[in-house]
C-alpha positions in Angstrom: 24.7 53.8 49.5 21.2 52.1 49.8 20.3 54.4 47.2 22.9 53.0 45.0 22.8 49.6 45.6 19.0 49.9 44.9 19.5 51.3 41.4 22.5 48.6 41.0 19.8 45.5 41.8 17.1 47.2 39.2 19.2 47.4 36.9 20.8 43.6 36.9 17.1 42.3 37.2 16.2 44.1 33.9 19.6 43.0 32.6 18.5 39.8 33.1 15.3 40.2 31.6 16.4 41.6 28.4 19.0 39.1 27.7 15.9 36.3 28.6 13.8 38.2 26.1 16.5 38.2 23.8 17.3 34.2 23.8 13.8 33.1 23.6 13.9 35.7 20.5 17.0 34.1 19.4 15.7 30.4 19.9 12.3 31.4 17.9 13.9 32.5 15.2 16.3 30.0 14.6 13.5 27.6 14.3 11.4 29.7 12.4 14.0 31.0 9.8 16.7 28.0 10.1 17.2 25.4 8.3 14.8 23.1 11.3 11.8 24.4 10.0 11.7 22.7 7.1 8.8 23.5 4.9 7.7 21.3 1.4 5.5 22.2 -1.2 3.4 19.7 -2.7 1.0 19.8 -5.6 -1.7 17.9 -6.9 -5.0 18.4 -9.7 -7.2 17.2 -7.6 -10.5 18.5 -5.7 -10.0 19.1 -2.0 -13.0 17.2 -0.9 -11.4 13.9 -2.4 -10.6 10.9 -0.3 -6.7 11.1 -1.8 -6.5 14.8 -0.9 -7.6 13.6 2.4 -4.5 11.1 2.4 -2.0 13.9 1.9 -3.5 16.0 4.5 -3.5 13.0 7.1 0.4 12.8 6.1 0.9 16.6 6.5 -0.5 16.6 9.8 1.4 13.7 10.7 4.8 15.1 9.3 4.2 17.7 11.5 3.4 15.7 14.9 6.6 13.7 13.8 9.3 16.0 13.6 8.0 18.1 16.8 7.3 21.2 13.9 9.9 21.1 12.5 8.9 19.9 9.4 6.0 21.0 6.9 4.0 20.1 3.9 2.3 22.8 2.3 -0.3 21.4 -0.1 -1.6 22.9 -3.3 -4.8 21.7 -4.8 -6.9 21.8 -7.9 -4.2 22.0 -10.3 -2.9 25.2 -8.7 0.5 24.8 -9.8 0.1 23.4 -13.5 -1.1 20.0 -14.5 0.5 16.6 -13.4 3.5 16.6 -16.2 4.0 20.2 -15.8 4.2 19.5 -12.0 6.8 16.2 -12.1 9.0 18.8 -14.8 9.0 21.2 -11.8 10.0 18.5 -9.2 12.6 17.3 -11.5 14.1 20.6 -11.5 14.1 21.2 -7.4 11.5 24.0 -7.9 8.6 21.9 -6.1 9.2 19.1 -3.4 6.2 16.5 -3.8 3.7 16.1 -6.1 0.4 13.5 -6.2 0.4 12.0 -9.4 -1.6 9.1 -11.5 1.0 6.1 -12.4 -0.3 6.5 -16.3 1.0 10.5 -16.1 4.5 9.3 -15.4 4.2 6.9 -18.1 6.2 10.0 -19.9 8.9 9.9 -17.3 9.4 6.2 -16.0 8.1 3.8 -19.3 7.5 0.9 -17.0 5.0 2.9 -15.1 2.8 1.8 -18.3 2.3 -1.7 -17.2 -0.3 -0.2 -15.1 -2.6 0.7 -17.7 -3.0 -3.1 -19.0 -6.3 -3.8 -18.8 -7.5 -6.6 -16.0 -3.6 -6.7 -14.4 -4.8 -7.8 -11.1 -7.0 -10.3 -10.0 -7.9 -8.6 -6.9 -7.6 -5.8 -4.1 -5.5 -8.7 -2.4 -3.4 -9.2 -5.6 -3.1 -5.2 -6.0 -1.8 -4.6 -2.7 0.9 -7.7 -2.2 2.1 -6.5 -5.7 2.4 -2.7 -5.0 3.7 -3.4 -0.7 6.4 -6.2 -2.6 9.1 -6.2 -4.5 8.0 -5.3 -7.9 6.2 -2.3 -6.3 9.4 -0.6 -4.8 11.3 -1.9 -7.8 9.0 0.7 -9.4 9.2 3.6 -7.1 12.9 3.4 -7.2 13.0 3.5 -11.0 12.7 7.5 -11.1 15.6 8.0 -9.2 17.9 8.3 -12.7 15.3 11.0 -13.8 15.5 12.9 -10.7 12.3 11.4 -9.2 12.1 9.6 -5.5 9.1 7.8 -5.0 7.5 7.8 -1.6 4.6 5.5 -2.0 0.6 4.4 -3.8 -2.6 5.1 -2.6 -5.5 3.7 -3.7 -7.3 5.3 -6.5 -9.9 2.3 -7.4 -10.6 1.0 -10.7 -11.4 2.9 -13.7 -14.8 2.6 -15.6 -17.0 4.4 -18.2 -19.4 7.3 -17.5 -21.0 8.5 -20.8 -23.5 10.7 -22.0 -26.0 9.5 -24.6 -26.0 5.7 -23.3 -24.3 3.1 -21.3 -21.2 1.0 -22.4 -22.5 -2.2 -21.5 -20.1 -4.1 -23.8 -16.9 -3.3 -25.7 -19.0 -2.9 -29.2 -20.6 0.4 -27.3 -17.5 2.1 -27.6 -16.8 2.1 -31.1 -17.0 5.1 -32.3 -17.3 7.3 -29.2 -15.0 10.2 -28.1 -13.5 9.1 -24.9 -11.2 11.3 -22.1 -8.3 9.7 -21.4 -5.4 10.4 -19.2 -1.7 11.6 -20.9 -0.8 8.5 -21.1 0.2 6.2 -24.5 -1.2 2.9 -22.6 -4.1 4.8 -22.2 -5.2 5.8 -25.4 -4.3 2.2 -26.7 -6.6 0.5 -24.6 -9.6 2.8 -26.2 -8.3 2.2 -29.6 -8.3 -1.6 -29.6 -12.5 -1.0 -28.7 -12.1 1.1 -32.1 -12.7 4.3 -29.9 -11.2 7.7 -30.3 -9.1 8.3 -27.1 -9.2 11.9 -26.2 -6.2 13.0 -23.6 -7.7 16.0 -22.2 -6.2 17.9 -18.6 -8.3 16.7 -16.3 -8.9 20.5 -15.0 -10.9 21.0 -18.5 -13.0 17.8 -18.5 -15.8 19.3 -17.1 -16.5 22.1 -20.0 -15.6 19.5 -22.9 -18.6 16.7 -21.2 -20.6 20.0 -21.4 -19.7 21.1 -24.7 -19.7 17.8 -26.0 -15.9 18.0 -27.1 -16.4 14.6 -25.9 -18.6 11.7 -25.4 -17.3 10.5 -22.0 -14.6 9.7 -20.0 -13.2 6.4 -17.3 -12.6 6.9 -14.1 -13.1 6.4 -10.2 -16.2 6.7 -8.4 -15.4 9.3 -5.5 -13.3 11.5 -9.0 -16.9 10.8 -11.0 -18.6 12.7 -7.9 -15.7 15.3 -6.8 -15.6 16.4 -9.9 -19.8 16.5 -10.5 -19.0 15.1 -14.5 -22.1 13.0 -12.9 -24.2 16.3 -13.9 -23.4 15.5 -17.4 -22.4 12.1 -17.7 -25.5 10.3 -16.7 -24.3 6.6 -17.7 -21.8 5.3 -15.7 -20.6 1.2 -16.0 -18.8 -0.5 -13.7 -16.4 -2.2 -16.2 -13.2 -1.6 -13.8 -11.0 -2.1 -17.1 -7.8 -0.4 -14.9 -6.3 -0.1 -11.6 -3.8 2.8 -11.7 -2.6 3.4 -8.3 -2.0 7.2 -7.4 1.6 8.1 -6.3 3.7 10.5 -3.9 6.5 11.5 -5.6 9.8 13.5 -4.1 12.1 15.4 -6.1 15.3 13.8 -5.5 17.4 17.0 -5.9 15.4 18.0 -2.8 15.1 14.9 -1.1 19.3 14.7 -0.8 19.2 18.1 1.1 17.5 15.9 3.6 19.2 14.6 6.7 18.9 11.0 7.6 16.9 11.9 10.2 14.0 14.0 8.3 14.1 11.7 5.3 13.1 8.7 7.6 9.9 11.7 9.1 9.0 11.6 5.8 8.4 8.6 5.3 7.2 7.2 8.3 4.5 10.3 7.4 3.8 9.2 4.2 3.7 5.2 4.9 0.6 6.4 8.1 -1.2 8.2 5.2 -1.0 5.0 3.4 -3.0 3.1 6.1 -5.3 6.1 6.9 -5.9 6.9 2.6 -6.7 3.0 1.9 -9.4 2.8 4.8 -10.9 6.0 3.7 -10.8 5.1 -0.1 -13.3 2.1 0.4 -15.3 4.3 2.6 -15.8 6.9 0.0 -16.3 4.7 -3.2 -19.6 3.2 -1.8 -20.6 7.0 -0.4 -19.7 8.3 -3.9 -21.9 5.5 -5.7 -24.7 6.2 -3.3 -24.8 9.9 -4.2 -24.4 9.4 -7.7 -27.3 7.3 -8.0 -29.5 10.1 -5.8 -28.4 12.4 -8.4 -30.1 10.4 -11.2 -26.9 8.7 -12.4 -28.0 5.0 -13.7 -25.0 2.7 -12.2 -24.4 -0.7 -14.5 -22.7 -3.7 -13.7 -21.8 -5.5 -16.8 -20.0 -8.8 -17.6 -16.4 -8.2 -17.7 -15.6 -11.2 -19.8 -16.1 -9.6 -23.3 -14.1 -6.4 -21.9 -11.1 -9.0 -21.2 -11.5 -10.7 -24.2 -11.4 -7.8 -25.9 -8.6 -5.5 -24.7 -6.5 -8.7 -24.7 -4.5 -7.7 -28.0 -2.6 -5.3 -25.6 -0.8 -7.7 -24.0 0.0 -9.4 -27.4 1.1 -5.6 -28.1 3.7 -6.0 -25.5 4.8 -9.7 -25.7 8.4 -9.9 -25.4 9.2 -6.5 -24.5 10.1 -5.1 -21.0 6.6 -4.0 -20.2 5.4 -7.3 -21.4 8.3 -9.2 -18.9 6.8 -7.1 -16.0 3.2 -7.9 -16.6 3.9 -11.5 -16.7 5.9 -11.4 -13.2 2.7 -9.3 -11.4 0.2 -12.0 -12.4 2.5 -14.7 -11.2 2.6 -12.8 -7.9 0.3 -14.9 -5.5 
């Protein structure tokens, strides 16, 4: 009888320990493979040692911390999967969550995004930010939604300059003439043209080879994406002429973003609103380092009067008088 009841004890203790076993197996799983563990792609063109990389990294992490794990952003680099229009067609579709993209590339997308590329818009960083953290800023994020885009938020991606080849544009007369990168964008090109330059869109992916090959004869743009992107080995000319500030973006794909509950749409952006805070800090940081290092490399760094830049780009605006884009310019630089 001991006997038996022996045998009767074992087994209930290893009953018990198989159905334990079983609904920690259960409870994993369900996490792991349910709808919980929610995971997000997110693409982007540029290096992984940039400051705005950085950013989205920051709000990965944080995503993560937020929603106890059950949320993820997996992040895809260096033009990985396709360039920035190719990527906003696949967000648009639902076949990729988030993507980092330059305002100007959504210019194909959203047409008011193009008031960014007006040359001289702001007055300041102060000026940038109240405009962008107001009203006409999430006027502008919200203006995707009827295209299937949600957007999140900016970060800071400086002003844009010229880095040459064969000589420094000190003055808009310098760039008659000359071959000039530009991004996708219609604004873009425009600004080049009224210098009587030859805008050249070209992926940003294949800007290196085309310095190098001399497809081109420069290119305008930030100093930490002068240095990531080492066009500084070729491009030994680079002026400070800050003719645009085009803020970066972190946009959703709003078939994806209504699978979201309530509750993980508001991780997300709490998330993204921290990387915000953490990308503009580092952004300032990075700009003087990636001047610094530019300069060691034997890069000759100008600083020349804006005022003939201004004057000169200023048919643009004329360009636009009257028209939406025009409207919207007008209410940013009354924005105090």
């Amino acid at each position: 009888m001991r006997k038996e009841t022996s045998f009767l004890a074992v087994g209930l203790v290893l009953g018990a320990l198989v159905t334990a076993t079983c609904f920690v197996f259960i409870q994993r799983s369900a996490k792991t493979d349910g709808g919980a563990a929610r995971v997000l792609k997110l693409g982007h063109a540029l290096d992984q040692s940039h400051p705005v990389h950085a950013g989205m990294e920051f709000m990965a992490q944080r995503l993560a911390e937020i929603s106890g794990g059950q949320m993820e952003i997996q992040i895809f680099p260096n033009g990985q999967l396709g360039s920035e229009p190719e990527t906003v067609e696949q967000l648009q579709r639902g076949a990729l969550a988030m993507v980092k993209t330059s305002a100007a590339a959504m210019e194909g997308f959203v047409p008011e995004m193009a008031v960014f590329g007006l040359p001289y818009l702001f007055r300041d960083d102060e000026h940038y930010w109240t405009v962008l953290n107001g009203p006409i800023g999430k006027e502008l994020l919200e203006a995707g939604a009827p295209v299937g885009i949600h957007g999140l938020c900016y970060y800071d991606s400086g002003s844009r300059s010229f880095y040459t080849i064969d000589g420094p544009i000190l003055d808009p007369e310098a760039v008659k003439g000359q071959k000039i990168r530009t991004l996708q964008s219609r604004m873009a090109m425009d600004l080049i043209s009224t210098m009587d330059g030859a805008p050249t869109p070209i992926p940003w992916g294949e800007l290196y080879t085309a310095l190098q090959q001399r497809m081109v004869d420069g290119a305008e743009n930030n100093p930490p994406s002068f240095l990531t992107s080492r066009h500084y080995e070729v491009a030994k000319y680079y002026s400070l002429d800050e003719h645009t500030r085009i803020p970066d973006m972190v946009i959703f794909s709003q078939k994806i973003w209504d699978t979201l509950s309530p509750q993980q749409q508001a991780w997300v952006e709490q998330a993204a609103m921290e990387s915000v805070d953490f990308q503009r800090a580092l952004w300032t940081e990075k700009t003087e380092e990636a001047l610094e290092q530019v300069e060691a490399a034997g890069v000759t760094v100008y600083r020349p009067d804006k005022t003939p830049f201004v004057e000169a780009t200023a048919p643009l605006y004329e360009q636009f008088k009257d028209t939406p884009i025009g409207r919207l310019a007008a209410r940013i630089r009354e924005v105090q």
